[in-house]
N, C-alpha and C positions, 0 to 999 in steps of 0.2 A: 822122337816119340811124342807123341800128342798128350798134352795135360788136361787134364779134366776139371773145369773151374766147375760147372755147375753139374749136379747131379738127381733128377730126379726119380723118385722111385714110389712108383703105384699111390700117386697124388691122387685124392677125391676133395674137391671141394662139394660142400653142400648148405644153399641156402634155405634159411624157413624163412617164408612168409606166412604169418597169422600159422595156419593149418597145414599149407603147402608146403612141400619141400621141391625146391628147384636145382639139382644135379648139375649146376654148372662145368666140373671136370669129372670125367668116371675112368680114372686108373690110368692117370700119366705117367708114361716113362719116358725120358730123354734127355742124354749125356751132351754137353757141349761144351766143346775143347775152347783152352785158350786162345785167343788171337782170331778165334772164327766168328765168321757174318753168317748171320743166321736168319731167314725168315720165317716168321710164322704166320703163316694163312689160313683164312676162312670166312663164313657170310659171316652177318651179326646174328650171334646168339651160340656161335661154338667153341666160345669159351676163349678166344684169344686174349681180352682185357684180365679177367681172370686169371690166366695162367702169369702173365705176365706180372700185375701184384703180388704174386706167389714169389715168383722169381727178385722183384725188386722189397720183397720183403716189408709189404704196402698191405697185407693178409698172410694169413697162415691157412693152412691145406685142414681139410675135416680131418684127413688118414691120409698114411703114405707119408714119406721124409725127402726132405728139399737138402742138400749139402752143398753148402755154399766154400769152396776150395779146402772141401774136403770139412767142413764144420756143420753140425748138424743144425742148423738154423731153428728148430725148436725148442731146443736148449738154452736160445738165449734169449737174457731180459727184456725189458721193453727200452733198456737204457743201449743197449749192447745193440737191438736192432736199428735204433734211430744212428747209430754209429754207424752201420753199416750202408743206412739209406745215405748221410751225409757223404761219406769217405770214397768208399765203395762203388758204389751204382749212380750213373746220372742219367735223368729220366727226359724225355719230351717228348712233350702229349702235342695233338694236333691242333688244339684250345690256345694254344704257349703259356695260358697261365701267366701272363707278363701282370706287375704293377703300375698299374695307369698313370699314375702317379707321380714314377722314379724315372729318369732317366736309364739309359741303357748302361751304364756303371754301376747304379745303385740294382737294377737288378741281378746283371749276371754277380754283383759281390754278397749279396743276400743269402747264398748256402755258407760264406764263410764266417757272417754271425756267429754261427752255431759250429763254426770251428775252432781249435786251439790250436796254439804255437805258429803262430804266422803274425810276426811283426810289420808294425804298418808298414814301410817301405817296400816291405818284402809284397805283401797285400796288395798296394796298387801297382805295383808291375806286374802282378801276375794278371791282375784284372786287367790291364791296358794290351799285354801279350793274347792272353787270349780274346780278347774284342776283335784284335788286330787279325790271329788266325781266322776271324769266320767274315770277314771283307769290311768289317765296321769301324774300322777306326774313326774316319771322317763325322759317324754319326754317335758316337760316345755320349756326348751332351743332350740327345734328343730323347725323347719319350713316346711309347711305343704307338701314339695316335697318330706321330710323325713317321711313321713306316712305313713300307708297303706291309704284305702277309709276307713275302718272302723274309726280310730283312726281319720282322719278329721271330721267324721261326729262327732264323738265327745267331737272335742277343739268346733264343732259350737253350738253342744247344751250347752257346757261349757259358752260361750258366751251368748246364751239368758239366761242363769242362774245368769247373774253376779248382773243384778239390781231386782234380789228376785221378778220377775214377779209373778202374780197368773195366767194367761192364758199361755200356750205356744202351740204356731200354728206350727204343721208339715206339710209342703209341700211335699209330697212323698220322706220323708226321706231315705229309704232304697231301696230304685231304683236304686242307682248303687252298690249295693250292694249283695255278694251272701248270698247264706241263711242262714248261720251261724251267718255271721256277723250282717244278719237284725234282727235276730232275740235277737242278743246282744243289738242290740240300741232298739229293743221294752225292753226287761229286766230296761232297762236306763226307758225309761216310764214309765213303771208299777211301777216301783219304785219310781216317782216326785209323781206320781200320788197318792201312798200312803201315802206319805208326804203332800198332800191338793193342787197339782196344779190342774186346770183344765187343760186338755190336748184336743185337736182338732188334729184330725190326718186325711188326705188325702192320698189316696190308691186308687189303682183299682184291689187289689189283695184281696179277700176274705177272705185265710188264715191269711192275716195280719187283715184283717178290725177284723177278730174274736178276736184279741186281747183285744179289747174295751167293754165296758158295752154294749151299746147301736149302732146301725150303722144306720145313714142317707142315703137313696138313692137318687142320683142326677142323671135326662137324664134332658135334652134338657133346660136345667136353671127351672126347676120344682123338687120338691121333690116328688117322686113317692112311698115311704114310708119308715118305717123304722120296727127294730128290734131288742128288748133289749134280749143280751144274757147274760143267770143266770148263765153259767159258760166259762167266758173267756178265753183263752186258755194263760196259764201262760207260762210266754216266760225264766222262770227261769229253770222250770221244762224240759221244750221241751229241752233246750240244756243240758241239763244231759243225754238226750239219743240220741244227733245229734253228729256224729265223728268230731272229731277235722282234720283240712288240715293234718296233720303230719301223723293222722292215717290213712288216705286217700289214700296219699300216701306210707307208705309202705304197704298197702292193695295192691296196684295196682301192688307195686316191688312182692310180694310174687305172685299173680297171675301170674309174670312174669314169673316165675321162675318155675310154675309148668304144 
């Protein structure tokens, strides 16, 4: 029987601007079971960033109640939500939000700051474990201007991984990304995913939304429907027959040449 982590129930977010009021959500409902990959779709401006602050508990809904495994997420403080952003939920945006700064240690260990009961040994092996899970070991020491965008995207999901979340929210992860490389960082999903996270992923690309079980449709702050697909499009498989940049290019030198 399928458990129901998140629950929402006739959500209205409403913004004012000056005089304006801007209806960013109008009357969300939608239940999503544990362990499910979920998309949610639509253009810019139907509410998918939105909804998804709702959900990672980043904003609160004008009306309507969000229950987050079964707790009414309104109910609680501003100490008790930041718990939940920490603990709970790990986020990445298509931005990565990386510190320019810090090497790739120093950021993916930066949610555990703000965490307790984790002694230092314990700390950097977890930081080193999970660096190691998203292909980075070798670049640990480097700093995120020594990256490609693929390899950022991945010290940031490395990061919401540090505090062993069960939800991880994608903001249009692979947006700056070409199609190889998105299609690396969906592989990275499909694979938490079969490990028990819930996964929330945000797209307005169709091919990507297919990689999910199920896809939500958002226009206008309304769910306009959805659609569970019985075979996913395995993003392990797709890059066994997508050319690598290297082959690419000497495809283009050989055409050169002839």
């Amino acid at each position: 029987m399928n458990q129901k982590i998140i629950n929402i129930k006739n959500v209205t977010k409403i913004y004012k601007i000056g005089s304006v009021r801007v209806n960013a959500l109008n009357g969300i409902n939608l239940e999503i079971n544990r362990g499910e990959f979920l998309t949610i779709m639509g253009p810019s401006g139907s509410g998918k960033s939105t909804l998804m602050n709702i959900i990672g508990c980043l904003d609160t809904p004008t009306s309507g109640a969000y229950l987050l495994e079964d707790e009414d997420v309104a109910k609680l403080n501003d100490n008790e939500l930041a718990e939940i952003r920490n603990k709970k939920v790990g986020f990445v945006f298509q931005t990565f939000n990386l510190l320019s700064r810090t090497n790739i240690i120093g950021n993916v260990e930066l949610p555990l700051i703000y965490s307790k009961g984790k002694p230092a040994r314990s700390r950097k092996d977890l930081i080193s474990d999970v660096i190691d899970s998203v292909g980075l070991k070798e670049w640990e020491r480097h700093k995120p201007s020594e990256l490609s965008g693929g390899q950022r995207q991945r010290v940031a999901i490395a990061r919401a991984l540090i505090n062993e979340p069960t939800i991880i929210l994608a903001d249009e992860p692979t947006g700056n990304l070409d199609s190889r490389t998105g299609e690396e960082i969906m592989a990275i999903f499909q694979n938490l995913n079969k490990e028990g996270k819930t996964i929330l992923f945000v797209t307005h690309e169709i091919d990507l939304a297919r990689h999910a079980g199920r896809i939500v449709y958002l226009k206008d702050g309304i769910i306009t429907g959805e659609e569970k697909i019985s075979s996913p499009t395995n993003a392990k498989e797709k890059l066994e027959n997508m050319p690598k940049l290297e082959d690419k290019i000497n495809s283009i030198g050989e055409n050169a040449l002839t």
